[in-house]
Structure formats: structure tokens, C-alpha cells
PDB file of N, CA, C and O in Angstrom:
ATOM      1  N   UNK A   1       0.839  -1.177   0.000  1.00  0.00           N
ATOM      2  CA  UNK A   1       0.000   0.000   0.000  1.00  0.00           C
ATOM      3  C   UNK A   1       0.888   1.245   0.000  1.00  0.00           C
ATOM      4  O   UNK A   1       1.996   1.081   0.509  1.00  0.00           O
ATOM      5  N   UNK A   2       0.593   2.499  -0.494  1.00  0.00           N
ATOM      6  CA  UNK A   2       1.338   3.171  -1.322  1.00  0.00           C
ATOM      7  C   UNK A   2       0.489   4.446   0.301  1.00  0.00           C
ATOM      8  O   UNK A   2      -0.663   4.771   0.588  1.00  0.00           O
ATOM      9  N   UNK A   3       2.047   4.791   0.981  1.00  0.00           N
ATOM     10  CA  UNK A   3       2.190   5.931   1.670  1.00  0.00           C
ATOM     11  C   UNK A   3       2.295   7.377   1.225  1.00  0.00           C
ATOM     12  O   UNK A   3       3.017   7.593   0.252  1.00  0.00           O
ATOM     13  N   UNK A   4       1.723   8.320   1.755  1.00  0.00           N
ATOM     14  CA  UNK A   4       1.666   9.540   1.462  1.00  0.00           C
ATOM     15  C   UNK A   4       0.470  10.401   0.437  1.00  0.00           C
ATOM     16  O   UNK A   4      -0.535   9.783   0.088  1.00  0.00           O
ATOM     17  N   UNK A   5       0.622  11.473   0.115  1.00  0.00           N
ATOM     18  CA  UNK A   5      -0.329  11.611  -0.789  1.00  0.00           C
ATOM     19  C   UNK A   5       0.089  11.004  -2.521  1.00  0.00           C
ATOM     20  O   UNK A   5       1.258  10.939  -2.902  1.00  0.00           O
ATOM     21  N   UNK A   6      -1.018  10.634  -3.338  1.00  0.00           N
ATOM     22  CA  UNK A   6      -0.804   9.888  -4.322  1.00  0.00           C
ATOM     23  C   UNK A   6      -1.919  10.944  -5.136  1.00  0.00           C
ATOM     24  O   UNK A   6      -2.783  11.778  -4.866  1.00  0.00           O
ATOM     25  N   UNK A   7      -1.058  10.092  -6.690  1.00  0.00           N
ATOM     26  CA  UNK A   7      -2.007  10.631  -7.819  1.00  0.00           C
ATOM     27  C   UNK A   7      -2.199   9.850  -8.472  1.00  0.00           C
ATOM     28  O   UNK A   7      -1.475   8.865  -8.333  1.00  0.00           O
ATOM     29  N   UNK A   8      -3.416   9.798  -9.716  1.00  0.00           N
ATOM     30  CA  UNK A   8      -4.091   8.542 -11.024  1.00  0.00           C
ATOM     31  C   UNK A   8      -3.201   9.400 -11.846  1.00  0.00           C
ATOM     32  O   UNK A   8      -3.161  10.612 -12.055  1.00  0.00           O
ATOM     33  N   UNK A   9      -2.216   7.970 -12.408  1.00  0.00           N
ATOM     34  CA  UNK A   9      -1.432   8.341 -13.930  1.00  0.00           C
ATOM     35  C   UNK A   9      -2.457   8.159 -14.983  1.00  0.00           C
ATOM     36  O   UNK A   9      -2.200   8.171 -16.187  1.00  0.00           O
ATOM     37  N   UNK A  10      -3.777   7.970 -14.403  1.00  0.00           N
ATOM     38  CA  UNK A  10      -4.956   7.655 -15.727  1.00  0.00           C
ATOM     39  C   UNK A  10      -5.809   8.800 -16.332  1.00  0.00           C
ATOM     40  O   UNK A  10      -6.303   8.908 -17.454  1.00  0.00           O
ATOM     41  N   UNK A  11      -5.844   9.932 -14.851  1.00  0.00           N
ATOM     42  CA  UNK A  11      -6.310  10.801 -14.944  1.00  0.00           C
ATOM     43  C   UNK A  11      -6.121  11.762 -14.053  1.00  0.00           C
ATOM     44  O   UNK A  11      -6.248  11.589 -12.841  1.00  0.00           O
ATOM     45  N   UNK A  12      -5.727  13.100 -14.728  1.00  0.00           N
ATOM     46  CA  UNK A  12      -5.576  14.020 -13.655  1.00  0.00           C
ATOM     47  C   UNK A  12      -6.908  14.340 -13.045  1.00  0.00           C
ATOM     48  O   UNK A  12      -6.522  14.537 -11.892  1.00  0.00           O
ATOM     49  N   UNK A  13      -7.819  14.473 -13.018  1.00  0.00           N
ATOM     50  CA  UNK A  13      -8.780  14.737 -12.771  1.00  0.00           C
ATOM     51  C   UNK A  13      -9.875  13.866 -11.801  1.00  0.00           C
ATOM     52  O   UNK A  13     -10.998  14.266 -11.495  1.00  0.00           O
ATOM     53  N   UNK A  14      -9.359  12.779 -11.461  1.00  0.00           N
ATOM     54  CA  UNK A  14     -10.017  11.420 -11.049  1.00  0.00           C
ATOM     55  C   UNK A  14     -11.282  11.344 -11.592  1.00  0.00           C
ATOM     56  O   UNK A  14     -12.211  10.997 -10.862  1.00  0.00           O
ATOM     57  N   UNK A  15     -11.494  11.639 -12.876  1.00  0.00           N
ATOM     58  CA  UNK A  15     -12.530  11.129 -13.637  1.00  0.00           C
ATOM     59  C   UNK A  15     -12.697  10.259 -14.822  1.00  0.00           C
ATOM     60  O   UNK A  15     -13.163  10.556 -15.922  1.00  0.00           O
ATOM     61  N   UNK A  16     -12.121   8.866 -14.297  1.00  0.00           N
ATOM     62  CA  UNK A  16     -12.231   8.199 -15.126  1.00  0.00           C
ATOM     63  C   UNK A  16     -13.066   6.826 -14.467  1.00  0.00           C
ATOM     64  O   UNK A  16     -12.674   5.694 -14.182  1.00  0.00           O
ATOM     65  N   UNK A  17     -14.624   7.611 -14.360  1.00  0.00           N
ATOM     66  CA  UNK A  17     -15.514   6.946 -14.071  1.00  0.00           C
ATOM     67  C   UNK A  17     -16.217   5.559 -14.472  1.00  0.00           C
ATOM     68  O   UNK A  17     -16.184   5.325 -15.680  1.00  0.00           O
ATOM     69  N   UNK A  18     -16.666   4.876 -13.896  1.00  0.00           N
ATOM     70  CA  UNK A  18     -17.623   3.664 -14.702  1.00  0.00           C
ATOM     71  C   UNK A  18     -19.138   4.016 -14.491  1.00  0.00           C
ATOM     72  O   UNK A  18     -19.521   4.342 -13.368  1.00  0.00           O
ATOM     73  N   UNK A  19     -20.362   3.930 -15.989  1.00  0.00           N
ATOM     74  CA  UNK A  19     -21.327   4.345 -15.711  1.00  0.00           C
ATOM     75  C   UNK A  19     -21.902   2.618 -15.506  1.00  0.00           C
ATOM     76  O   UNK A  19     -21.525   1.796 -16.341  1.00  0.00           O
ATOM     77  N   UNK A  20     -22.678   2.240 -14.529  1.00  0.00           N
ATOM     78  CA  UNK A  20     -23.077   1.449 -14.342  1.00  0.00           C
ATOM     79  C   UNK A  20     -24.985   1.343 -15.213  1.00  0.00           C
ATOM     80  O   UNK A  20     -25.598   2.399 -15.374  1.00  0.00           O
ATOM     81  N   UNK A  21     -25.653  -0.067 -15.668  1.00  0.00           N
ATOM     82  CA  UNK A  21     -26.612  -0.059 -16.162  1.00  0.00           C
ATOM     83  C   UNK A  21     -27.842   0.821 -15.433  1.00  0.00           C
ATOM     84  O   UNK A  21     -28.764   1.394 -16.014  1.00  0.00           O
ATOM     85  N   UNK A  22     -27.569   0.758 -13.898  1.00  0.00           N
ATOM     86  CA  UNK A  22     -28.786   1.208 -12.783  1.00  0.00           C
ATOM     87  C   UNK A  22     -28.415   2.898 -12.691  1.00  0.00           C
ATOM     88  O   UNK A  22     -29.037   3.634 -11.924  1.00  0.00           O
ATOM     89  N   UNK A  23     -27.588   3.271 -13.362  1.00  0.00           N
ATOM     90  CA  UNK A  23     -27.313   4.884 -13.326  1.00  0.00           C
ATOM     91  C   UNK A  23     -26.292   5.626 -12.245  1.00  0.00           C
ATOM     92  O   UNK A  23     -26.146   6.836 -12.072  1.00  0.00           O
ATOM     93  N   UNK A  24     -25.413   4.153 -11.347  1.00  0.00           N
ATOM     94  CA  UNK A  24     -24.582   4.431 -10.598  1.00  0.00           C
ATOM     95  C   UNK A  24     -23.298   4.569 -10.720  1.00  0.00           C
ATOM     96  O   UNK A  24     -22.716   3.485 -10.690  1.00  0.00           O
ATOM     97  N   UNK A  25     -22.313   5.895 -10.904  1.00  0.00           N
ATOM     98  CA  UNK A  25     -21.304   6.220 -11.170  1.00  0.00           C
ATOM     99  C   UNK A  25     -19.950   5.843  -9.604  1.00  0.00           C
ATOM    100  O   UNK A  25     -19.736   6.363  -8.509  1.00  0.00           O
ATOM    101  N   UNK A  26     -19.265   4.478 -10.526  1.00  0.00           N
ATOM    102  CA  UNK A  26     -18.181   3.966  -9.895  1.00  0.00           C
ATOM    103  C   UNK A  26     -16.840   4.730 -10.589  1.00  0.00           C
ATOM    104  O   UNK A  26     -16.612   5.116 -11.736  1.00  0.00           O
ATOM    105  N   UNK A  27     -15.867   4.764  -9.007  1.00  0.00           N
ATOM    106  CA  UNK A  27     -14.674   5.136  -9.153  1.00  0.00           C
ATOM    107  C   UNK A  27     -13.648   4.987 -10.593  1.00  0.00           C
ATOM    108  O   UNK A  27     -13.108   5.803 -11.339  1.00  0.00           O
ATOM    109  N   UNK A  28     -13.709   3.561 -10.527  1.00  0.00           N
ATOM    110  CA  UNK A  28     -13.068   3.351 -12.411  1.00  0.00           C
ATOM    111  C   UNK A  28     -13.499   2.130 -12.388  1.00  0.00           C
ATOM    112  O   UNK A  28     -14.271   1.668 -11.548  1.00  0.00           O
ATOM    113  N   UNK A  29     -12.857   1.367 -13.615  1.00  0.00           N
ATOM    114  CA  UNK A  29     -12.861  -0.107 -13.793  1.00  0.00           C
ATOM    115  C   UNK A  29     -12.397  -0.874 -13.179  1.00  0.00           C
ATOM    116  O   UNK A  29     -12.565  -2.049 -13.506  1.00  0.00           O
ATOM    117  N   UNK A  30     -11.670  -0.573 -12.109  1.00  0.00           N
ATOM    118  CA  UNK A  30     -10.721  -1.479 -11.007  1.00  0.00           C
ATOM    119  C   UNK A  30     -11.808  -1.328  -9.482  1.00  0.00           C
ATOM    120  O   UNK A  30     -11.596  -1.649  -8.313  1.00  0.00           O
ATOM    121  N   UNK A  31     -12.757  -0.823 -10.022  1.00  0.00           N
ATOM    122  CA  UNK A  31     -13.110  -1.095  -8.723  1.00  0.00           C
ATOM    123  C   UNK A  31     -14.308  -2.006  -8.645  1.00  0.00           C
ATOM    124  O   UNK A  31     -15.438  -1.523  -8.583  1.00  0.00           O
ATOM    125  N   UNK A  32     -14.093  -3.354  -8.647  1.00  0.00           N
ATOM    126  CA  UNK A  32     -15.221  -4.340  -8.945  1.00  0.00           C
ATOM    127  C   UNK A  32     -15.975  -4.771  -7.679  1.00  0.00           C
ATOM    128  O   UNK A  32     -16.978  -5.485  -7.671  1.00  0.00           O
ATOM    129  N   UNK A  33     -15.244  -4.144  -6.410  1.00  0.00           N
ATOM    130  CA  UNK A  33     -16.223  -4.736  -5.069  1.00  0.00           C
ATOM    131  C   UNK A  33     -17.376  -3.644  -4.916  1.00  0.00           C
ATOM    132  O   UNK A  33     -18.196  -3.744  -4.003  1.00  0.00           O
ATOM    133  N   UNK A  34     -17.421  -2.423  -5.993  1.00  0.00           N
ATOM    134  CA  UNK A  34     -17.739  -1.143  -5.851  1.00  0.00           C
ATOM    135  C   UNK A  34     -17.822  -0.349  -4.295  1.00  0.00           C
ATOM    136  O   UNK A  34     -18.899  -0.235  -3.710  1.00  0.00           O
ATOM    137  N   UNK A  35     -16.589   0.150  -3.757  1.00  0.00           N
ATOM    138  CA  UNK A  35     -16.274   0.501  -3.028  1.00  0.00           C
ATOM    139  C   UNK A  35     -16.105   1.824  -2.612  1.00  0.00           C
ATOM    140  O   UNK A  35     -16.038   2.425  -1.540  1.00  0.00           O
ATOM    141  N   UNK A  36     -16.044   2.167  -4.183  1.00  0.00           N
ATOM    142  CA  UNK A  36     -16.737   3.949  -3.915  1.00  0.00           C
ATOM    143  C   UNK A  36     -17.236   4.094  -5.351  1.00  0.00           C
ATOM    144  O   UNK A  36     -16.686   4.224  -6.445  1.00  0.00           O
ATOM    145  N   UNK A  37     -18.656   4.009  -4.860  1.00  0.00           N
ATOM    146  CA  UNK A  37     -19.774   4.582  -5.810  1.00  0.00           C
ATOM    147  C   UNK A  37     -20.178   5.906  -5.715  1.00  0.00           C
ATOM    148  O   UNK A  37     -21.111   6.172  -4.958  1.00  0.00           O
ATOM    149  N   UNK A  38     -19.453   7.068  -6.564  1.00  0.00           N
ATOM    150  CA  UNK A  38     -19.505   8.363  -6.525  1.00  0.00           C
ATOM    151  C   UNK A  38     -21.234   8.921  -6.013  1.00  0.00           C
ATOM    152  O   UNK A  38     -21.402   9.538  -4.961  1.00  0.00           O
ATOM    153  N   UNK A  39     -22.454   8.548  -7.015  1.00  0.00           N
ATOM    154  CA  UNK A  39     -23.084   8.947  -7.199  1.00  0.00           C
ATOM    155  C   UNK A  39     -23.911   7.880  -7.734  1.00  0.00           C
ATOM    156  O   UNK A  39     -23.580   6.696  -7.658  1.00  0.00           O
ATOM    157  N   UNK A  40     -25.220   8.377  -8.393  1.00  0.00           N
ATOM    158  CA  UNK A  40     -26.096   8.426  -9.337  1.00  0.00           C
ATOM    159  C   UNK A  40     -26.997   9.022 -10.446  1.00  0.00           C
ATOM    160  O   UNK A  40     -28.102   9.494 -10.182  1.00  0.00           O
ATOM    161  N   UNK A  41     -26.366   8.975 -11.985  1.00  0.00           N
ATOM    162  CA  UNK A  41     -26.994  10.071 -12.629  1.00  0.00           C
ATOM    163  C   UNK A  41     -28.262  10.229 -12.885  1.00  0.00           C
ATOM    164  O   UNK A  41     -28.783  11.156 -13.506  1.00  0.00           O
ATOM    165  N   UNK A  42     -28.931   9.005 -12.240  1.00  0.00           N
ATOM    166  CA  UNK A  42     -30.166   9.540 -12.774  1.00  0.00           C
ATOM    167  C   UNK A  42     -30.627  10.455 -11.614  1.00  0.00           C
ATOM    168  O   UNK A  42     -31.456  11.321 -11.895  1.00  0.00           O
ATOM    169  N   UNK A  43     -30.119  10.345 -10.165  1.00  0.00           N
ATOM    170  CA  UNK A  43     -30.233  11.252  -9.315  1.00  0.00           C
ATOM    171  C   UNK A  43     -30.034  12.910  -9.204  1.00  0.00           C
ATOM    172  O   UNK A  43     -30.836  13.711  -8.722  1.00  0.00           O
ATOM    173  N   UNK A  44     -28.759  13.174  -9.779  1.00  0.00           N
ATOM    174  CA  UNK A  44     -27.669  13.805  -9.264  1.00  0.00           C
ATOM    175  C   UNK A  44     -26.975  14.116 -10.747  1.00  0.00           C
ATOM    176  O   UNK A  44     -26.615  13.123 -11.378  1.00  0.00           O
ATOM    177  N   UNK A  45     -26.782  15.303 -11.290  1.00  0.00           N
ATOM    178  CA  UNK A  45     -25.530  16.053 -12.534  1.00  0.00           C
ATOM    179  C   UNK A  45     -23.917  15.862 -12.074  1.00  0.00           C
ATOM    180  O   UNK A  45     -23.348  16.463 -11.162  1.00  0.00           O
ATOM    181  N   UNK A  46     -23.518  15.146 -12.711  1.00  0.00           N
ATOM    182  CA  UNK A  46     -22.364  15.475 -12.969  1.00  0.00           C
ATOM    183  C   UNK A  46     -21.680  16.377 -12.228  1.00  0.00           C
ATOM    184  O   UNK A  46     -20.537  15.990 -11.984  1.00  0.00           O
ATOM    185  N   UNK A  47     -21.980  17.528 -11.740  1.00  0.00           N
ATOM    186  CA  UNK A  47     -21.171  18.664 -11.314  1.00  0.00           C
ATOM    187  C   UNK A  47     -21.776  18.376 -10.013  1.00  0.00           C
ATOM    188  O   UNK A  47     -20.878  18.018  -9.252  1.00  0.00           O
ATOM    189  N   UNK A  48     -22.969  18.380  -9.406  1.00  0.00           N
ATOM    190  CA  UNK A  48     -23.271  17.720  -8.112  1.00  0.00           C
ATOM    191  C   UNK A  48     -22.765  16.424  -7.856  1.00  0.00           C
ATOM    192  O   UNK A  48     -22.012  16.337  -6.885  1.00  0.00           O
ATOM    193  N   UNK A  49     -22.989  15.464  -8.460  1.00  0.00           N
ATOM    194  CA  UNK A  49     -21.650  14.369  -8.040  1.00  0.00           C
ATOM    195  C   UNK A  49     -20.553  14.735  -7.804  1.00  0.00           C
ATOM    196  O   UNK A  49     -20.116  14.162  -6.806  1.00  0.00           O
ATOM    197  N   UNK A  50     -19.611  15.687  -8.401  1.00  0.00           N
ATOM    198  CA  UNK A  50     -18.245  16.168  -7.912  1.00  0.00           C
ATOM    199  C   UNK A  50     -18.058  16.752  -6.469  1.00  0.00           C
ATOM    200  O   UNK A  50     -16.972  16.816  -5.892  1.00  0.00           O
ATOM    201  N   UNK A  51     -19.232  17.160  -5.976  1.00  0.00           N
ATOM    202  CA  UNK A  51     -19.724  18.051  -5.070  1.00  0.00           C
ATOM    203  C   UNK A  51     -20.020  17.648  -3.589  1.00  0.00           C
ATOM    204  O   UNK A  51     -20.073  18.349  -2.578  1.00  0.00           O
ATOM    205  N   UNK A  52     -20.153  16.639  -3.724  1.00  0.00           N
ATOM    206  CA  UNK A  52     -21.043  15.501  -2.971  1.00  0.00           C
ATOM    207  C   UNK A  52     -19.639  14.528  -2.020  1.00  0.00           C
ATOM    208  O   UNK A  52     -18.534  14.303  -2.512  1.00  0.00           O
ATOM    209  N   UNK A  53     -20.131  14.041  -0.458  1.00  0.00           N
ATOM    210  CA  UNK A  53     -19.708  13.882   0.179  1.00  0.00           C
ATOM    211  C   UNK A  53     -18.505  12.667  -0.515  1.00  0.00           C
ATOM    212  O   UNK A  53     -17.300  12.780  -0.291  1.00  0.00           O
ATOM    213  N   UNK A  54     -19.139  11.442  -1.440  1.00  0.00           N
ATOM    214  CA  UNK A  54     -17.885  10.143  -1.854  1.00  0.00           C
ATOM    215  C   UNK A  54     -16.695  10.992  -2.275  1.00  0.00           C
ATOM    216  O   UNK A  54     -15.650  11.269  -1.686  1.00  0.00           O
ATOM    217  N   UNK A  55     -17.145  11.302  -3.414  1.00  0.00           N
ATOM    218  CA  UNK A  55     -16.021  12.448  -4.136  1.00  0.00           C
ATOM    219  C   UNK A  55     -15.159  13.276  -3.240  1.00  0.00           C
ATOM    220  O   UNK A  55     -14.044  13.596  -3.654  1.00  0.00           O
ATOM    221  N   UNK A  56     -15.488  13.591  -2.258  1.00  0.00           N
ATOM    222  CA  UNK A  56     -14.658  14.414  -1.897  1.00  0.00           C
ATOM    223  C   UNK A  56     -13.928  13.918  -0.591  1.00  0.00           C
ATOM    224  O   UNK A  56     -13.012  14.554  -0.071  1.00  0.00           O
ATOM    225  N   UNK A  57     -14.448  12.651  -0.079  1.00  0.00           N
ATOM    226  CA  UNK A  57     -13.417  11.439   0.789  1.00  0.00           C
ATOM    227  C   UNK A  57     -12.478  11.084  -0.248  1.00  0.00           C
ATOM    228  O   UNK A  57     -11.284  11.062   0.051  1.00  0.00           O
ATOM    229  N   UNK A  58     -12.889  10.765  -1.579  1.00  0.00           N
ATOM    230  CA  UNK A  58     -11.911  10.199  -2.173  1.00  0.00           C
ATOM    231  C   UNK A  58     -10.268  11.251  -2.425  1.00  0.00           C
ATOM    232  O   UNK A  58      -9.098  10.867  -2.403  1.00  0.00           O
ATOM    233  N   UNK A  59     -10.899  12.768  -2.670  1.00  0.00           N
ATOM    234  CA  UNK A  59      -9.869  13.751  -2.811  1.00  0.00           C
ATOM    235  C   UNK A  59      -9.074  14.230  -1.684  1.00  0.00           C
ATOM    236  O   UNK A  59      -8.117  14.996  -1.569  1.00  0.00           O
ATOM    237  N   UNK A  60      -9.799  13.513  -0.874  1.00  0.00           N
ATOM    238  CA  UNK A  60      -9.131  13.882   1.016  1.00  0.00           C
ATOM    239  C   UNK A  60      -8.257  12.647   1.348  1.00  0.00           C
ATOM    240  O   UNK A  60      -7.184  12.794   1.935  1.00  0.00           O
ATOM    241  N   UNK A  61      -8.750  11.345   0.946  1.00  0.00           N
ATOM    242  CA  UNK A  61      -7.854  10.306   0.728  1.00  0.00           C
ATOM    243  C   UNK A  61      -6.937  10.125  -0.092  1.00  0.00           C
ATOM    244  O   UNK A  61      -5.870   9.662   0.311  1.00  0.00           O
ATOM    245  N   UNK A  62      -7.145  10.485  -1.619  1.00  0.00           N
ATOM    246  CA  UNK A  62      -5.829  10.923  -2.095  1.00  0.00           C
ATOM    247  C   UNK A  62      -4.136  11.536  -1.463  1.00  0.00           C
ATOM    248  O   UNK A  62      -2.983  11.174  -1.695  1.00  0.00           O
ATOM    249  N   UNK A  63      -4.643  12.435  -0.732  1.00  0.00           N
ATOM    250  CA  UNK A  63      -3.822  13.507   0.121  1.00  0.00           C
ATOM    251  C   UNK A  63      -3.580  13.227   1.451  1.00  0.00           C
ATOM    252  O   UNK A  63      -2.705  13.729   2.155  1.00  0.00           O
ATOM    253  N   UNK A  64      -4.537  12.261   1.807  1.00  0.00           N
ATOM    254  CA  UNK A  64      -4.197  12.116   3.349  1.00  0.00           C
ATOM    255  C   UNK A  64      -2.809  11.003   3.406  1.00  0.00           C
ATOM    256  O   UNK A  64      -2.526  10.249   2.475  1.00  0.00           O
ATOM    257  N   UNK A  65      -2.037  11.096   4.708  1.00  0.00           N
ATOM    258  CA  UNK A  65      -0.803  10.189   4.823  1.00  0.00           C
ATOM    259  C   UNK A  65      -1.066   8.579   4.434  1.00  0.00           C
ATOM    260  O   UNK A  65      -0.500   7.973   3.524  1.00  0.00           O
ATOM    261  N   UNK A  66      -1.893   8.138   5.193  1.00  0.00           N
ATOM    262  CA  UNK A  66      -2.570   6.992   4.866  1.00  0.00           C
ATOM    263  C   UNK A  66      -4.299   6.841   4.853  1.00  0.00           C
ATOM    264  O   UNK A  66      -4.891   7.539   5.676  1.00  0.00           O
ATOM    265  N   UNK A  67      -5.019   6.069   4.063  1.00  0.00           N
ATOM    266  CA  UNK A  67      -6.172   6.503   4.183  1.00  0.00           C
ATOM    267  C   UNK A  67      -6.237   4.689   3.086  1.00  0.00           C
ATOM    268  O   UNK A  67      -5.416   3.988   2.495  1.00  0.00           O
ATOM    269  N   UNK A  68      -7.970   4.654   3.407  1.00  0.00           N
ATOM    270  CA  UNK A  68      -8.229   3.236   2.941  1.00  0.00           C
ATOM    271  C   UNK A  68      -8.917   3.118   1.173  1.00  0.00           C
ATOM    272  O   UNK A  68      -9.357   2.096   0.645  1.00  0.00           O
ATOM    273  N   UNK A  69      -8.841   4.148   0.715  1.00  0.00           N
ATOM    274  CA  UNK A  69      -9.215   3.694  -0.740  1.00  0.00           C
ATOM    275  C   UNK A  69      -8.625   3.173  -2.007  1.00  0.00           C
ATOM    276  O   UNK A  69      -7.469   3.500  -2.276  1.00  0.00           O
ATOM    277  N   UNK A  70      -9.012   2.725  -2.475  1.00  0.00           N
ATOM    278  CA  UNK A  70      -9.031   1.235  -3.542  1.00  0.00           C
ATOM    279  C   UNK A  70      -7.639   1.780  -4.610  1.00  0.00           C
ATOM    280  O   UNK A  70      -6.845   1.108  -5.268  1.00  0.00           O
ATOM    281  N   UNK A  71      -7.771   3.246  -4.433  1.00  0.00           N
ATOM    282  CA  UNK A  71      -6.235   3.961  -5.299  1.00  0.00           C
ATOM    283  C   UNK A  71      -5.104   3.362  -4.653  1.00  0.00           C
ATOM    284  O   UNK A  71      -4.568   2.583  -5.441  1.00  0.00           O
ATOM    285  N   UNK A  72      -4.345   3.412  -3.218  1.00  0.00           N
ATOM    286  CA  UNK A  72      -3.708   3.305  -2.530  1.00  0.00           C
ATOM    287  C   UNK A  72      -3.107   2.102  -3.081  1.00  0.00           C
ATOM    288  O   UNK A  72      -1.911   2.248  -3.332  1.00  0.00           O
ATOM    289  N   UNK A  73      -3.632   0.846  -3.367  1.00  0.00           N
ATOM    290  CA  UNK A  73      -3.536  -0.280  -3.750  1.00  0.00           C
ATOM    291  C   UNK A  73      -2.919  -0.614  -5.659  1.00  0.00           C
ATOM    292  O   UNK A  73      -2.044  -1.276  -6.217  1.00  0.00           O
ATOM    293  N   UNK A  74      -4.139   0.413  -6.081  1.00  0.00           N
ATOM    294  CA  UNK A  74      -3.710   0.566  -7.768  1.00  0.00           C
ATOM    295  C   UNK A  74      -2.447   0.507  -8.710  1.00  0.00           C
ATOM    296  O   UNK A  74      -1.849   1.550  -8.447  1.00  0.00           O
ATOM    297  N   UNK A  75      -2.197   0.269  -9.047  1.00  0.00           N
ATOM    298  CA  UNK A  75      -0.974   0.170 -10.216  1.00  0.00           C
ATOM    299  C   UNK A  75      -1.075   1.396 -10.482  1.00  0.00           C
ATOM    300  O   UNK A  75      -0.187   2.187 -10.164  1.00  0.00           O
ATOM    301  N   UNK A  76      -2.101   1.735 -11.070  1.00  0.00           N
ATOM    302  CA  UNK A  76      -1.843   3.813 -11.853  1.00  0.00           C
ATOM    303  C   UNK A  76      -1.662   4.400 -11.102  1.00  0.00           C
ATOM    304  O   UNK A  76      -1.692   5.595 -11.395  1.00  0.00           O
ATOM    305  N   UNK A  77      -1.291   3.992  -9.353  1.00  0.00           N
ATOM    306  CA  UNK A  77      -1.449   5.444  -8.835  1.00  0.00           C
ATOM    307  C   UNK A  77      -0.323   5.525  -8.484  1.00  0.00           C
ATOM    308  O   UNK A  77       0.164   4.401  -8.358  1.00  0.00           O
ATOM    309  N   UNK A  78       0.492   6.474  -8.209  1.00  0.00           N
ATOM    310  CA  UNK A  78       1.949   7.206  -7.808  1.00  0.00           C
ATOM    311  C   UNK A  78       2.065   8.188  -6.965  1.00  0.00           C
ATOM    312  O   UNK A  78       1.357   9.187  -7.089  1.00  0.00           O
ATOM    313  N   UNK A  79       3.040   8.058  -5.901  1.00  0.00           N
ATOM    314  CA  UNK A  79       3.590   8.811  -4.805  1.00  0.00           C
ATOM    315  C   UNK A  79       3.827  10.357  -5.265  1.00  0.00           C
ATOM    316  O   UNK A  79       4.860  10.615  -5.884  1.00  0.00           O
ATOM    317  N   UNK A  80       3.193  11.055  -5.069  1.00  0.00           N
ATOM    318  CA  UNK A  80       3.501  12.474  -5.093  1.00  0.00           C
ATOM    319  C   UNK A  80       4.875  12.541  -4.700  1.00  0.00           C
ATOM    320  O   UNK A  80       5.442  13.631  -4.623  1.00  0.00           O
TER     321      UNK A  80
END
């Protein structure tokens, strides 16, 4: 597990979402236990999903020293 703050070599932006059939927007394709399910579009725009409490654990976990999301683990992601 990958210490410190980290970044996606996939995307600067951590938007390289999966749209699921039921309208539920997952983290990426690596995340098959769906472990952070951003949102839902049929709920919720795009720009309110960014907005919204998952999204923004995930950008606090990015940065935090250690923290438990599914990036930490990833191949694309890299040590700041």
C-alpha cells in the first residue's frame, strides 16, 4: 500500500468513471467490489456528483498520509 499523498497516472482529474446499467457512477474499472460509488446520474448532474460527500473522501484520501481507498492499492497510482 502506497504511503503519502498519491495521484491517477490515468487521470488528472479522477474522472475516469464507470457508468453502471442502474445509473450508478463507480470510481473506475478497477473497482469491482464497488467501493466507492460516486453517485447516481439519474439522481444527481455530474457537477453535483463532484460536489457531494464520496467524491470528496476520495480527494481527502488521495492527500491524506494513509487513508483506505481502492487507489492506494492501484498500479496507476503514484507517490507524489
Amino acid at each position: 500500500m502506497k504511503k503519502g499523498p498519491i495521484y491517477c497516472t490515468r487521470t488528472e482529474y479522477l474522472n475516469h468513471w464507470v457508468l453502471l446499467p442502474d445509473g450508478s457512477v463507480t470510481l473506475c474499472c478497477m473497482d469491482f467490489g464497488l467501493k466507492h460509488v460516486m453517485g447516481n446520474l439519474i439522481d444527481h448532474t455530474y457537477d453535483e456528483i463532484i460536489h457531494m460527500q464520496p467524491y470528496q473522501d476520495l480527494i481527502s484520501g488521495m492527500n491524506a498520509q494513509m487513508s483506505d481507498i481502492l487507489c492506494r492499492k492501484c498500479t496507476s497510482s503514484r507517490v507524489r
